[in-house]
N, C-alpha and C positions, 0 to 999 in steps of 0.2 A: 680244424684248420691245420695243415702244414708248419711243423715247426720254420721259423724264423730262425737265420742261417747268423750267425754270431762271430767276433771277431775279439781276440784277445787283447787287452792292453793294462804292461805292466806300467803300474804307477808307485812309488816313493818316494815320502816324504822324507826333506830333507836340507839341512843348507850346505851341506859340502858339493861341490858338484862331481868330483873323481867320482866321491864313495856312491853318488846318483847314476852316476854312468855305470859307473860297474853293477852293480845292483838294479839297473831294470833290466841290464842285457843278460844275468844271471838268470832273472824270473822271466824272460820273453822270449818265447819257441818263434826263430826267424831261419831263415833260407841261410846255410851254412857258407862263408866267406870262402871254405878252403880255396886254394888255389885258384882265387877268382883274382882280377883286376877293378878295384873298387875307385869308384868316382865318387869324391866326397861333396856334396852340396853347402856349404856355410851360407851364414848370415853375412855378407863383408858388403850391403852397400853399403858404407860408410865406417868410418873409423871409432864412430862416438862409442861410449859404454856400453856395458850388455844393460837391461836387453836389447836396446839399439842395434847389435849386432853380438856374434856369437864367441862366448867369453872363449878364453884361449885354456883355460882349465878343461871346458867340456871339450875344445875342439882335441887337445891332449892327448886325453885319456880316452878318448873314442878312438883315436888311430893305435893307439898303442892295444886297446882291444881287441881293435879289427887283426893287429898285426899277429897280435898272441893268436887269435885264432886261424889264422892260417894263410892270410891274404897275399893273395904272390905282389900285389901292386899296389899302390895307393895314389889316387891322383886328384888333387881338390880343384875344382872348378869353380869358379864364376865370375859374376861382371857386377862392375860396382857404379852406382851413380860419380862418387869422386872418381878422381883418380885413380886406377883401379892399383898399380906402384906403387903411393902413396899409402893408399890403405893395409896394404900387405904390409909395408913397411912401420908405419903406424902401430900396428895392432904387435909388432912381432910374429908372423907367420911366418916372412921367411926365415927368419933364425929358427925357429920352430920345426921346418921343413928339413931343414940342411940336420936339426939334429936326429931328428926321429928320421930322417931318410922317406920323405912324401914328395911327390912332384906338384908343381900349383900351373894353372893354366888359365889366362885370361878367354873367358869364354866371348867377349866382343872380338876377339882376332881370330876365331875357330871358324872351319870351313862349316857352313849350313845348308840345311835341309829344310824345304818350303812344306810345312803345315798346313793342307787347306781342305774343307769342307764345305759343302753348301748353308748347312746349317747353323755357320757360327756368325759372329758376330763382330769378326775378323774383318772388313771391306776385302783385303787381299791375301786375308791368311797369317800366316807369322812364322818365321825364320827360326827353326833350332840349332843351336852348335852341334857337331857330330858327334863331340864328346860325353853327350848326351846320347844322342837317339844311336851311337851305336854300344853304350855302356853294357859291361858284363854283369855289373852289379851296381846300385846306387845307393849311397845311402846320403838323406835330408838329414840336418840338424837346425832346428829351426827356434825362434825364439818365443816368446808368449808376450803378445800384446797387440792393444789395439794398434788403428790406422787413424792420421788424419782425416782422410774420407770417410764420410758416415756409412755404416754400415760394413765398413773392410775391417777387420782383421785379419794380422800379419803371421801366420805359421806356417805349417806343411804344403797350404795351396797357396797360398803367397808367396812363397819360399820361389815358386816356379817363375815368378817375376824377372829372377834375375837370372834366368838362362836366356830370356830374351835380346838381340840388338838393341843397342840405346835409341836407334832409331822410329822402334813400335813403340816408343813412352808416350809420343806427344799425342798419338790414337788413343793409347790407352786412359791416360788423364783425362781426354778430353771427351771421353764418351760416356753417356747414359748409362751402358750399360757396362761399366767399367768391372763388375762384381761377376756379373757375367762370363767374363771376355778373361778374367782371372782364372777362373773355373777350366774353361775351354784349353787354355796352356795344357793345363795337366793331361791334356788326352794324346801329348806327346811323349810321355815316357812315365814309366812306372818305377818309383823308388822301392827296395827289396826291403827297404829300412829305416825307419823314420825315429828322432832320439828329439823331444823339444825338453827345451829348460826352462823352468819355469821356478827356478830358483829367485828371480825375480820378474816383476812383468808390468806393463805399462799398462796401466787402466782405461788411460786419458789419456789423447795426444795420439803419439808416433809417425810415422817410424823410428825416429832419431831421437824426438823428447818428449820427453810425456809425463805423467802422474806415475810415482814406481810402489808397488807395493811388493811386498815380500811374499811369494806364493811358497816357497820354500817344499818345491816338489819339482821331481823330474818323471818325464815321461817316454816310454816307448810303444813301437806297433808298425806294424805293415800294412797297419790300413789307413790314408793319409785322410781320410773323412770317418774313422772313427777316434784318428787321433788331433784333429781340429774341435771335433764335439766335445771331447773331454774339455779341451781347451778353453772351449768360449764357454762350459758350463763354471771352470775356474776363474776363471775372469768375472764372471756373473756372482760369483760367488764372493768375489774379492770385494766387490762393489762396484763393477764398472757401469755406466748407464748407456753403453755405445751398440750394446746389442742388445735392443727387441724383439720379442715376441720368443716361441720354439724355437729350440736350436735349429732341427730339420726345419725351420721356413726362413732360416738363413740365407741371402741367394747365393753366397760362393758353393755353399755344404747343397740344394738345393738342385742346383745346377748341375753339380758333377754327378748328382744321383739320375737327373733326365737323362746324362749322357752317358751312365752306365759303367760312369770310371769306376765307383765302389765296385769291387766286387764280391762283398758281402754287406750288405745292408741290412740294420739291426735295429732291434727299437729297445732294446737296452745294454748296459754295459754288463759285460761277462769276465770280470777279472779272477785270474789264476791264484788258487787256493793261497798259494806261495806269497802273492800280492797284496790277499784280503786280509795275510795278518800284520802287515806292518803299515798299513793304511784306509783310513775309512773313506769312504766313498761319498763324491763333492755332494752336494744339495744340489736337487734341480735335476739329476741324471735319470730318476726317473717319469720323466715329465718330458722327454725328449718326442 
C-alpha cells in the first residue's frame, strides 16, 4: 500500500505560555512570514478568561514572533459576540496593539465576499470578510476546549466562526447540522499557521465557562485538522466525556476530510525528533 502522506505537529509541555510559544515555533517547519502581511485570527468572542478566549500572553508573544521573523504587517481580525469595543477594550489589546505596533479590525464592518456551493449546508451560503479571503498570510490562535453544543468543540475549525457576520449565527445555532456547517466555513480560507494553548482547557461547558483543567501544553501546525485531532485526543485524555467515539468520526474533523480541506490526511501523529524529546505523546493518538 502507498505510503500515507503525514503532517508535522510540534507539541510542548508546559505552563509558561511565552516559553510555549517560542518553543513550538522553534520546533515547527511553517511557511516563512518574511515580508508577508499577516492576519492574525484570536479568540475575542468574548472578554471572559482564557480558555474562554485568548490569553494576552500567547497573543503577545506570537506577534512579537512573527515580527522578529520578518512580517512587514500585522493585522488582527475578528468579530465578537459582545461588543466587539468592549472586548478589545476589556481584554487590553488595544493598549497591546498601540504597543507592539499591530493594527486590529472588526471583521462584522469588513467589506464581504458570498461563499456558496451546492453542496453545503448553507441555505444561502455565508458571507466572508475580505480581510480574510484576500489575506497574504493567516495565522489561527485558538484555544482548547469544549462547546456547549454536544458534539462541538471549540479550536482551529471553530476558530472560523468568528469570521462570520453576526447575522449567519441564528442559521447556524439553529441547525441540525450545525457541526457540519462549522466544517464548511473553513473551505473559505486557509491558515499558513495555527498555535492552540492549551495551557488551560475547558472539559465541560464553554465557550465562555466551563469545567478548567490544566492541559499545561501548547501546540502548533499547518494542518488545522491534524491540529484539532491532537486537540480533542487531549481533552479525551484530560477527562472530558463530550467527545465520543474516534477522533476521525468526529463530524466537524469528518467533514472537512469529505471536503478535502485536509490536505494531508493521516492516520497517525508524526512528531519532529526535536518535539519527541521534550514531550511524550497523548493516549489515544494511536487509535485515531
Amino acid at each position: 500500500m502507498p505510503t500515507q502522506p503525514t503532517t508535522k505537529i510540534a507539541l510542548y509541555r508546559t505552563q509558561h505560555r511565552t516559553e510555549g510559544v517560542k518553543k513550538v515555533l522553534e520546533l515547527l517547519d511553517f511557511p516563512t512570514v518574511q515580508d508577508k502581511h499577516v492576519v492574525l485570527k484570536p479568540n475575542f468572542n468574548t472578554a471572559d478568561p482564557t480558555p474562554a478566549s485568548t490569553h494576552n500572553d500567547t497573543l503577545r508573544q506570537l506577534v512579537l514572533e512573527l515580527q522578529g521573523r520578518g512580517a512587514s504587517a500585522i493585522t488582527l481580525g475578528e468579530r465578537s459576540y459582545q461588543r466587539f469595543e468592549e472586548v478589545i477594550e476589556q481584554k487590553g489589546v488595544d493598549g497591546l496593539a498601540a504597543k507592539l505596533g499591530f493594527d486590529i479590525v472588526n471583521l462584522e464592518r469588513d467589506n464581504k465576499t458570498l461563499c456558496q456551493r451546492d453542496d453545503l449546508h448553507w441555505e444561502e451560503g455565508f458571507y466572508v470578510p475580505r480581510t480574510i479571503t484576500e489575506a497574504e498570510y493567516i495565522v489561527s490562535t485558538c484555544c482548547l476546549k469544549t462547546h456547549g453544543y454536544g458534539g462541538v468543540f471549540t479550536m482551529s475549525l471553530k476558530l472560523s466562526v468568528g469570521i462570520l457576520p453576526e447575522r449567519h449565527m441564528s442559521e447556524l445555532h439553529g441547525s441540525d447540522h450545525m457541526r457540519d456547517m462549522i466544517a464548511e466555513i473553513n473551505l473559505a480560507y486557509s491558515p499558513d499557521l495555527i498555535v492552540l494553548d492549551g495551557i488551560e482547557a475547558f472539559i465541560d461547558g464553554g465557550p465562555s465557562q466551563g469545567t478548567v483543567r490544566n492541559g499545561d501544553v501548547m501546540l502548533a501546525g499547518t494542518d488545522r485538522v491534524a491540529v484539532d485531532a491532537v486537540g480533542v485526543t487531549i481533552l479525551k485524555d484530560l477527562g472530558s466525556n463530550r467527545v465520543d467515539g474516534k477522533i476521525f468520526q468526529q463530524e466537524q474533523i469528518r467533514r472537512v476530510v469529505e471536503l478535502g480541506i485536509a490536505s494531508r490526511v493521516w492516520n497517525r501523529l508524526n512528531f519532529s525528533p526535536q518535539t519527541s524529546q521534550v514531550v511524550s505523546m497523548p493516549k489515544g493518538c494511536d487509535r485515531f
